[in-house]
N, C-alpha and C positions, 0 to 999 in steps of 0.2 A: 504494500500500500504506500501509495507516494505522499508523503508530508503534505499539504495545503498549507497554501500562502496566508496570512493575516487575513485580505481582504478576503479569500474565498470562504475562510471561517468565519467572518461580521454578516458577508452576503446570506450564509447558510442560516445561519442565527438569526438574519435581522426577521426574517418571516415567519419566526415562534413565536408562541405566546407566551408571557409570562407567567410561570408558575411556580408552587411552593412545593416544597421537600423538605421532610424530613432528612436529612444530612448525618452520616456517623462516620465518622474518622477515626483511623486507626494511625497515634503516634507510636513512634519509638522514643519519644524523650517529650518530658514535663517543657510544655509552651506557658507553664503560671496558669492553667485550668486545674492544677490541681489531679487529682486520680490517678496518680500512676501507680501500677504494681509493683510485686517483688522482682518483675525482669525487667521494670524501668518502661514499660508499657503506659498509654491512657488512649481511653478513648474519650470522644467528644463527640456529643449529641446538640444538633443546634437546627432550628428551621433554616433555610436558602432560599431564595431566589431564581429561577434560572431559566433558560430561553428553551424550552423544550416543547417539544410534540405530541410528547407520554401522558397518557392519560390512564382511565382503571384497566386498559389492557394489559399494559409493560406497569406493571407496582413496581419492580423493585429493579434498580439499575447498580449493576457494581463498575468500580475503577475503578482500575490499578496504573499508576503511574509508570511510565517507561522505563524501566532501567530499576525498577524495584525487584528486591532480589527475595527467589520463590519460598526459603525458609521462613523470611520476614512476614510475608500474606500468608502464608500458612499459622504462623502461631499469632496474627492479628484476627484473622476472619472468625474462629471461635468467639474471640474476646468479645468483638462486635457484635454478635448473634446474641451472646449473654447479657452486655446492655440491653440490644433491642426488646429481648426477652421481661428485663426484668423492669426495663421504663415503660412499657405495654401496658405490664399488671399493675406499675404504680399508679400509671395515670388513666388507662383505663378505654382511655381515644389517644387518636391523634389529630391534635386541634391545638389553634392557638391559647388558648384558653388553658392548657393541657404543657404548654412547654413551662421548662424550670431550667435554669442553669444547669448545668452539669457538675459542677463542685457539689451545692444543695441536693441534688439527687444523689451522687453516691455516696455522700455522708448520711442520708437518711436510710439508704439499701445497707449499708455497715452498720447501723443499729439495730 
């Protein structure tokens, strides 16, 4: 697959609509969110923004950055799934009404 230029990526984009997501990142090192585990792991749960086409046919979109190496998404994607798992049952939807910081969530899931 050949790289696209900038503007073929704003062209491609400009004729989405905007929408919201749900957003989970998988770090390898504390960005001051707080949560990191015992292998220096966090993840971060936050709504976005984004220029997409996805509607309730495609829920769930993964991506992985280029040059990400396979042990690293392997021992994040669990981690992920376990969030998502457990910010689900906290809040029960997903809505905005429904989002909490992430620091405040997994200090309440640790009690």
């Amino acid at each position: 697959m050949e790289r696209p230029t900038r503007e073929e990526v704003y062209e491609k984009y400009a004729r989405k609509p905007v929408r919201r997501f749900l957003q989970l990142d998988g770090w390898m090192e504390d960005f001051g969110y707080g949560g990191q585990d015992e292998e220096g792991d966090a993840i971060w749960i936050g709504y976005n923004y984004d220029l997409r086409s996805s509607d309730e046919c495609i829920p769930v979109r993964v991506q992985i950055v280029e040059g990400a190496k396979y042990e690293d998404v392997m021992r994040l994607l669990p981690k992920i799934q376990k969030a998502l798992q457990e910010y689900w049952r906290w809040e029960g939807k997903l809505d905005e009404q429904a989002f909490r910081d992430w620091s405040q969530f997994s200090n309440e899931v640790k009690q």
